[in-house]
C-alpha positions in Angstrom: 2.3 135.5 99.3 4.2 138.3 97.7 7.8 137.8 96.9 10.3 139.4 98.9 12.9 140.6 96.5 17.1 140.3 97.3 19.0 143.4 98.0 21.5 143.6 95.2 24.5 145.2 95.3 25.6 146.7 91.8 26.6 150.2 92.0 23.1 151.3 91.7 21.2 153.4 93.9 19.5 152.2 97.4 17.3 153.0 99.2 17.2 153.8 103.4 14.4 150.9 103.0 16.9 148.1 101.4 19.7 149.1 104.2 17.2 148.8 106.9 15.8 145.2 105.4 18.9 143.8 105.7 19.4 144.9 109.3 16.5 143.1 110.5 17.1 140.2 108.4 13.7 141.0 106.1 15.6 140.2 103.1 18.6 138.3 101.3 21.4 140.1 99.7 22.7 139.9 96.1 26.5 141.1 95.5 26.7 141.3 91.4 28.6 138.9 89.2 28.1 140.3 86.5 31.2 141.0 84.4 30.8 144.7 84.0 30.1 145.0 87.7 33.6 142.8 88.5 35.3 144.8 85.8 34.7 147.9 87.2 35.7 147.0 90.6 39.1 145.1 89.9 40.1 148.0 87.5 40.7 150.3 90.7 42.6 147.9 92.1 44.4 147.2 89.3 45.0 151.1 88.3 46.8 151.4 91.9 48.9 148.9 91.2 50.2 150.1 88.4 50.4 153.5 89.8 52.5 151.7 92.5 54.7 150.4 89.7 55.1 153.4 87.8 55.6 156.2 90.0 56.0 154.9 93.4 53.8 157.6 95.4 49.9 157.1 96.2 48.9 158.4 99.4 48.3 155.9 102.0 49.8 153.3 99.5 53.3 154.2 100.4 52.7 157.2 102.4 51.7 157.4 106.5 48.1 158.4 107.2 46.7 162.0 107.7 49.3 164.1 108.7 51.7 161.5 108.1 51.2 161.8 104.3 54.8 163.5 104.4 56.0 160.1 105.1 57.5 157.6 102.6 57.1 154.1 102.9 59.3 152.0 101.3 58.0 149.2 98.8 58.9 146.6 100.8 57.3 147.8 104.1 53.5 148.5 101.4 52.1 145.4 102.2 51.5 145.8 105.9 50.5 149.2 105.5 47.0 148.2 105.3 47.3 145.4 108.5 48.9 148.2 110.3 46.2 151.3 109.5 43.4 148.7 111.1 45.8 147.4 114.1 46.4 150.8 115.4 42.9 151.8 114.9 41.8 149.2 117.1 41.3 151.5 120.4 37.1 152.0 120.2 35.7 151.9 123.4 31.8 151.5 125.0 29.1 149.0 124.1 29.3 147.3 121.3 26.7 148.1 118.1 23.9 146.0 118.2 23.4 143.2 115.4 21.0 145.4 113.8 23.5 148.2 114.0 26.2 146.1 112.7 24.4 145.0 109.2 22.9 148.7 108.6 27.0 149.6 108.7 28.2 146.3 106.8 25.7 147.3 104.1 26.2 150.9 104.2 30.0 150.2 103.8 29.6 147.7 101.0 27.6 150.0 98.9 29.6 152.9 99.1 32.0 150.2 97.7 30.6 149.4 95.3 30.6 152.5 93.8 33.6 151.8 92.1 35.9 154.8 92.9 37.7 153.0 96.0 40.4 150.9 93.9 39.8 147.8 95.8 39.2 144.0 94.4 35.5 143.0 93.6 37.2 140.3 96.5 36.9 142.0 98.9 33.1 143.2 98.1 32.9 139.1 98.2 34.4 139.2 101.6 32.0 141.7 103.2 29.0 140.3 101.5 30.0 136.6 103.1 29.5 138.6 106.6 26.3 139.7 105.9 24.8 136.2 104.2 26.5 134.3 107.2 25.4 136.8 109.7 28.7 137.1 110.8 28.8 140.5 112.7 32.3 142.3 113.9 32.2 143.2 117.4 32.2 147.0 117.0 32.7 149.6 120.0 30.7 152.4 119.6 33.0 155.1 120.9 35.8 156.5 118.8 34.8 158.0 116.1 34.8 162.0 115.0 33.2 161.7 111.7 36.2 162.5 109.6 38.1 160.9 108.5 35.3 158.9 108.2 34.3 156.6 110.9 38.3 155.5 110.7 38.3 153.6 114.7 34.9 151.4 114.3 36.0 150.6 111.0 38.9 149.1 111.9 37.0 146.4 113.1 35.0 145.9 109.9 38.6 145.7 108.4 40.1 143.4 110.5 37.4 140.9 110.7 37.9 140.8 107.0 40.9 139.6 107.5 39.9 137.2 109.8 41.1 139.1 113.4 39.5 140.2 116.3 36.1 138.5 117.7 32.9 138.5 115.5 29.1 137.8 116.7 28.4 134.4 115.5 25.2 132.7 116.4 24.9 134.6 119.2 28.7 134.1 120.5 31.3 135.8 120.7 34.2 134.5 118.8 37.3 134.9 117.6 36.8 135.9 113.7 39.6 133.6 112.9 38.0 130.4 114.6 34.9 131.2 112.5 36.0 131.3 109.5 37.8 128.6 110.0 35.1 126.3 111.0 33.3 127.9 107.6 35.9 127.4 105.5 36.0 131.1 104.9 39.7 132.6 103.2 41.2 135.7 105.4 41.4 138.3 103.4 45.3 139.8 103.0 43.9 143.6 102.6 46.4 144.7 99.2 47.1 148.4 99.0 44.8 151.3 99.6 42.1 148.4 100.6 42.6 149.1 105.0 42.1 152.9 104.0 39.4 151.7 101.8 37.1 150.4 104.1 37.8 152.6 106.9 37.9 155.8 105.5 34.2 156.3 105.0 31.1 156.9 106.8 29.5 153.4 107.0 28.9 153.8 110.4 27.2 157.0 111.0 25.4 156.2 107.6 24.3 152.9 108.5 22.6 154.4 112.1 20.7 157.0 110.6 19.2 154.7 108.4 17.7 153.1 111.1 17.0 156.5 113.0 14.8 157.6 109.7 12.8 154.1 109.9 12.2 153.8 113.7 11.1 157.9 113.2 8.9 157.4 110.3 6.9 154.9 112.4 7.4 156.9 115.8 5.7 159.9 113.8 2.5 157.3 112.8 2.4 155.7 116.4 2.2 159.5 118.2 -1.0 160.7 116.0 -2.8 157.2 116.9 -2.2 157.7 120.2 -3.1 161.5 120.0 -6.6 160.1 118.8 -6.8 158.0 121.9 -6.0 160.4 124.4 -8.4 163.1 122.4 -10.8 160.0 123.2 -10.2 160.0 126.4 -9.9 163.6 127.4 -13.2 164.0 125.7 -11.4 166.6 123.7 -12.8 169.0 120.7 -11.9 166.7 116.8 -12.8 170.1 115.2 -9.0 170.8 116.0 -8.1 169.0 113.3 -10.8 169.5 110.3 -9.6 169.7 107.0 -10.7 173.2 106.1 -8.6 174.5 109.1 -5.3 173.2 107.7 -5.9 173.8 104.0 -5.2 177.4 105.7 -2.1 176.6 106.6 -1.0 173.7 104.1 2.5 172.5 105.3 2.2 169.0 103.9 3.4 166.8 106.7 1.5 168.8 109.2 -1.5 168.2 107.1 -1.2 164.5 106.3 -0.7 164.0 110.5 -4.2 166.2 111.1 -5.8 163.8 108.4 -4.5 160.9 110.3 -5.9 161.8 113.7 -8.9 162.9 111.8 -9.6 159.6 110.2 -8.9 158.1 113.4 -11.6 160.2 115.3 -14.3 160.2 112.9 -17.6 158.9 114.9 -15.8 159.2 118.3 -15.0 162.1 120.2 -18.4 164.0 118.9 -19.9 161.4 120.7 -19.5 163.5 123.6 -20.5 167.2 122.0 -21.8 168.2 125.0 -18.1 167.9 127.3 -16.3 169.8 124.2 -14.6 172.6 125.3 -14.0 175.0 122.5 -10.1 174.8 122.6 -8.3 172.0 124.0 -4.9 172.1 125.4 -1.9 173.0 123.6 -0.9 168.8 123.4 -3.6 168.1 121.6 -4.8 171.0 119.7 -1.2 171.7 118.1 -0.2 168.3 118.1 -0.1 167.6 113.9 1.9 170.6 114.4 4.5 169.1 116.6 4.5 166.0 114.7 4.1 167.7 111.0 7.5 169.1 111.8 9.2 165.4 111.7 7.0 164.5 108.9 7.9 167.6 107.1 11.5 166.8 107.6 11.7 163.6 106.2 12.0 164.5 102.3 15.1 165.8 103.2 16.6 163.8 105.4 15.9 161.2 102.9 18.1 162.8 100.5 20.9 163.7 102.6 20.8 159.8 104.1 20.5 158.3 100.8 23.4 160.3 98.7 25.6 159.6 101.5 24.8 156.3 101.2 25.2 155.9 97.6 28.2 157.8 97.3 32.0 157.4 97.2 33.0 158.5 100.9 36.6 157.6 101.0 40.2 159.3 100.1 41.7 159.5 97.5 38.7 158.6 95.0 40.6 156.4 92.9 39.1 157.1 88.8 40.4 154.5 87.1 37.9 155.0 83.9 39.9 158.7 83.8 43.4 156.8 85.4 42.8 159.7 88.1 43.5 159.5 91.9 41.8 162.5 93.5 42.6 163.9 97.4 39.5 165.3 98.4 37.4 165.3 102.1 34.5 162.8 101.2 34.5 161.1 104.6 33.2 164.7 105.7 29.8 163.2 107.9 28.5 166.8 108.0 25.4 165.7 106.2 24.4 163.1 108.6 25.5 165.1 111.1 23.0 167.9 110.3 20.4 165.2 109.6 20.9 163.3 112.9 21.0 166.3 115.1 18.0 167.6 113.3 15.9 164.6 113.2 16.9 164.0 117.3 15.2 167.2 117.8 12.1 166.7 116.2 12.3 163.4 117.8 12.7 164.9 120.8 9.6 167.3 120.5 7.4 164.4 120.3 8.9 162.8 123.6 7.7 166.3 125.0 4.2 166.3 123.0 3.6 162.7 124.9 4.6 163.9 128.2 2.2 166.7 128.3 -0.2 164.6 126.7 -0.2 161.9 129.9 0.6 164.6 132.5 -3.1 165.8 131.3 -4.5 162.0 131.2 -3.8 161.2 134.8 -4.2 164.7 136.4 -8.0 164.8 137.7 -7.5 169.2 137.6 -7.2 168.8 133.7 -8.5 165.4 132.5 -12.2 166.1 132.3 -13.7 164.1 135.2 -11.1 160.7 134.7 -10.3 158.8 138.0 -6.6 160.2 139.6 -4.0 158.7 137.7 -6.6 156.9 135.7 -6.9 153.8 138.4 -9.8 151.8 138.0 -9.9 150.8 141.4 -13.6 150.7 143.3 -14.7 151.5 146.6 -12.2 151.8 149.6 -9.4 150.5 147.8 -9.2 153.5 146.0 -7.0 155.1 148.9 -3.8 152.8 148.8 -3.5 152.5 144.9 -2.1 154.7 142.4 -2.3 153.6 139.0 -0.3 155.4 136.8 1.1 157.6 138.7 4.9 156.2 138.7 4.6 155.8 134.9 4.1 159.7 134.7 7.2 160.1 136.5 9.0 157.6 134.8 7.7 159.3 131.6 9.1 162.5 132.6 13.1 161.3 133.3 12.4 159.7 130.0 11.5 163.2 128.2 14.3 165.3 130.0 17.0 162.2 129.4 15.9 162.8 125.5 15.4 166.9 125.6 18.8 167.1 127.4 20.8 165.0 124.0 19.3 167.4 121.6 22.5 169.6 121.9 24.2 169.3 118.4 27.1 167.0 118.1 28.2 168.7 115.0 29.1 171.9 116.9 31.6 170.6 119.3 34.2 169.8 116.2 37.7 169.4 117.9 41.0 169.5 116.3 42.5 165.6 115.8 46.1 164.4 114.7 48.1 166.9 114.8 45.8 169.5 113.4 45.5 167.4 109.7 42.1 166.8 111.0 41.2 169.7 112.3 37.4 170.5 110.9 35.4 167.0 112.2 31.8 166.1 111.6 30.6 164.0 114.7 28.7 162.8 112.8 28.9 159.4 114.8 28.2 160.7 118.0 25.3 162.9 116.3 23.5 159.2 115.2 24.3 157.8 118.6 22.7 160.6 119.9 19.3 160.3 117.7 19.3 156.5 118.2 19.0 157.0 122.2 17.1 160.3 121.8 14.9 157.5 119.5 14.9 154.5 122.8 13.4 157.3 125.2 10.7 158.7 123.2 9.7 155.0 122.0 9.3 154.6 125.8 7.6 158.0 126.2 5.2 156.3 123.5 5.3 153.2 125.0 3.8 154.2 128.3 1.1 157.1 126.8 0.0 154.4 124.3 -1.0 151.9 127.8 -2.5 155.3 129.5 -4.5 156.6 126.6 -5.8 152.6 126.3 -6.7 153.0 130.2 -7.9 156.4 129.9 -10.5 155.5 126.5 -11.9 152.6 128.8 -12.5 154.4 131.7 -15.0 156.5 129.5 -17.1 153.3 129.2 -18.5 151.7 125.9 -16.0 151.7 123.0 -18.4 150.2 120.5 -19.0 153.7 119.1 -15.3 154.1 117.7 -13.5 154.1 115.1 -12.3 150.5 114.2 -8.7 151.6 113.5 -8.6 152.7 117.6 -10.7 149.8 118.8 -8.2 147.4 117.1 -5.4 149.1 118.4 -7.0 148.7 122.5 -7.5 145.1 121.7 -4.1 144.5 120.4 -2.6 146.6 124.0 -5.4 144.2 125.8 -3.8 141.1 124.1 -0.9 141.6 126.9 -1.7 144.2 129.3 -5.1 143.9 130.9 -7.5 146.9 132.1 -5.5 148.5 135.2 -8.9 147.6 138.0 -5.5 146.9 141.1 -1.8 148.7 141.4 0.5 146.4 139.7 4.4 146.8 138.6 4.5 147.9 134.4 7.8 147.1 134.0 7.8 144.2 131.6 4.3 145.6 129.7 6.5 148.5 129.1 9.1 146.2 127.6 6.7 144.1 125.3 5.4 147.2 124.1 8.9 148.3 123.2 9.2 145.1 121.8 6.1 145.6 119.6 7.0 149.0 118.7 10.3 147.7 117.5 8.9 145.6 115.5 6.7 148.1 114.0 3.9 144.9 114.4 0.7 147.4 115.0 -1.0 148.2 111.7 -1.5 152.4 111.8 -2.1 154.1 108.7 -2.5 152.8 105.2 0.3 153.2 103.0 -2.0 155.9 100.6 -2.4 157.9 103.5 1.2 158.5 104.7 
């Protein structure tokens, strides 16, 4: 049994992988004692304070917020700067994140923090890694948020659960945070200067989504070219679309890998039927690694974008306390995940389209080379009062135009906030909502091809002669959603399916090959 490794959190570099681990609760987390580590961490805080002492003047320490910078605070009013920055904040709106949601943004927060640059206590670090070991999630709205400063309004409520307000998920009710911690003995945390700007100046949240946009994409792009091999299948379409030698001509790399994998997948199978080829198949399947290269092609860098966002220092001021610098800068800017979410929604988007053509051609008898209408098995008289899949094709169509309709970039509709301080804004946020829901309609764009290209393979007759990478993946759909021989209502094979593809739990392509 191989090991599963803890997620620790010292300043170093992590991955979209560990973030995404912790969100579904596939590993343990690790925050540092080591002294170093602590030293680091508690020297920020401590440089502050003595900037507090000496000079009187750090922004958001004794100043108001954004274009309240102007202000002064007095030293006696400091210590509820923080209490207030998070109380005021406390205006999100719409559903809340879901728990997976929650502990990609509680990790993505805690290691931008741990970066060092963000003159807060290594107690505080202590405080966030308690919710995440606990699994004690801060109800957070998902509405609010402009991407800059930082995700400052869903923050808030990272902040204030910290400090033991608001309500929490906490095995699986909602509770007040202060009730919880109570009962688990847990400290509220009295957030000490520049610590409320700290944590919710930054872009934890929209950083924390697209991690889990890029991992539910990454197997979205692997789950379209498998069923592209079954629908091929069962279109009795031409696999000389995808030869090797073809593609060496025009050698983009993720375009390449994604004809290999539908390649491998068709290799013994759709020659079987030479003699029903038709020279060039349909624009779904023939371009196809072409519409699903472009994803794979844009994952290198979306990686990097993702992954410096995440292991940077997204807050301001950057507090330098090696150089005894505090330095005003725009680091919650989101425009990188921005770009990167509205980009990879589009690509996404594309393959809800690919997959809509693809089952418009499965269930049309015009186009799918002699299949039954709508690909019902149904027999004999019968035949005249059922339907199969027809309602499914619809469905699948609202689904694609639903997703198509999001791709309109977020990041272009910057507006002008608080009193013009803010007036260049990522949206970044609304960007990752976007690509997460853009994400939920093509996985059920997949969800309902994958049953018809199943359907559609078995109406051909004997599978024995195909690959055994697509014959386990039609036993694993027959596990839960039998052969379509009577009309019947999908809805909740359509859900497990989701279910399954959520769980990434079908085996597609070997790790050497992707």
């Amino acid at each position: 049994m191989i090991e599963i490794k803890p997620v620790i959190f010292n300043g170093g570099r992590l991955a979209i992988e560990d973030i995404c681990r912790i969100a579904v609760q596939e590993t343990q987390i690790e925050l540092s004692e080591e002294s170093e580590f602590v030293n680091k961490i508690d020297k920020g805080a401590a440089f502050v304070e003595r900037l507090l002492a000496e000079q009187g003047f750090v922004y958001g320490v004794t100043t108001g917020f954004g274009d309240s910078c102007s202000v002064s605070v007095p030293k006696p009013l400091t210590d509820g700067l923080a209490k207030n920055l998070y109380i005021f904040h406390g205006c999100g709106l719409g559903d809340y994140f879901g728990k997976q949601q929650t502990r990609a943004i509680l990790a993505a927060r805690l290691t931008s923090l741990a970066q060092g640059y963000s003159g807060v206590r290594y107690r505080l670090l202590q405080q966030i890694a308690v919710l995440l070991e606990l699994d004690i999630l801060p109800l957070i709205p998902q509405e609010g948020s402009v991407g800059a400063s930082g995700d400052l309004t869903p923050l808030s409520y990272v902040a204030a659960v910290l400090a033991g307000e608001r309500d929490v998920l906490y095995q699986d009710q909602r509770l007040p945070a202060e009730n919880v911690f109570s009962q688990l003995n847990i400290e509220p945390l009295m957030l000490q200067p520049k610590e409320g700007l700290a944590v919710m100046n930054g872009t934890a949240v929209m950083t924390g989504l697209a991690c889990l946009a890029y991992r539910r994409a990454e197997y979205l792009a692997k789950l379209t070219a498998r069923i592209t091999a079954l629908v091929s299948v069962a279109l009795r379409g031409n696999a000389h679309h995808f030869d090797e030698q073809l593609f060496k001509v025009k050698p983009h790399p993720g375009q390449c890998l994604v004809a290999g994998r539908i390649r491998a997948d068709l290799h013994g199978a759709a020659v079987q039927n030479t003699e029903d080829a038709r020279l060039q198949d349909r624009y779904s399947l023939r371009c196809a690694p072409h519409v699903i290269g472009v994803l794979e092609d844009a994952f290198p860098w979306l990686r990097q974008f993702i992954e410096n966002e995440l292991n940077s220092a997204n807050d301001n001021p950057i507090i330098d306390a090696e150089n005894e610098l505090v330095l005003h800068g725009g680091h919650f800017y989101g425009g990188h995940i921005a770009f990167a979410m509205d980009s990879l929604k589009t690509a996404v988007a594309n393959i809800a389209d690919l997959l809509d053509r693809q089952f418009a051609q499965l269930v049309d008898p015009k186009f799918n080379n002699g299949l039954p209408a709508n690909l019902s098995g149904v027999t004999g008289e019968a035949m005249l009062v059922n339907h199969g899949f027809k309602a499914v094709q619809i469905a699948v169509s609202a689904w694609t135009a639903e997703a198509l309709k999001l791709t309109m970039p977020a990041s272009v509709f910057s507006r002008s906030t608080e009193c013009h301080n803010q007036d260049k804004v990522s949206m970044g946020t609304i960007a990752a909502r976007d690509c997460i829901r853009v994400l939920e309609l093509t996985e059920q764009a997949a969800a309902a091809a994958l049953l018809a290209a199943v359907q559609g393979v078995e109406l051909r007759g004997n599978t024995d002669y195909l690959n055994s990478r697509l014959r386990q993946t039609i036993e694993l759909v027959r596990c839960y959603s039998p052969f379509l021989s009577a009309d019947r209502a999908f809805e909740q094979e359509l859900r497990e399916t989701l279910v399954k593809i959520g769980e990434q739990c079908w085996p597609l392509y070997e790790p050497e090959q992707s």
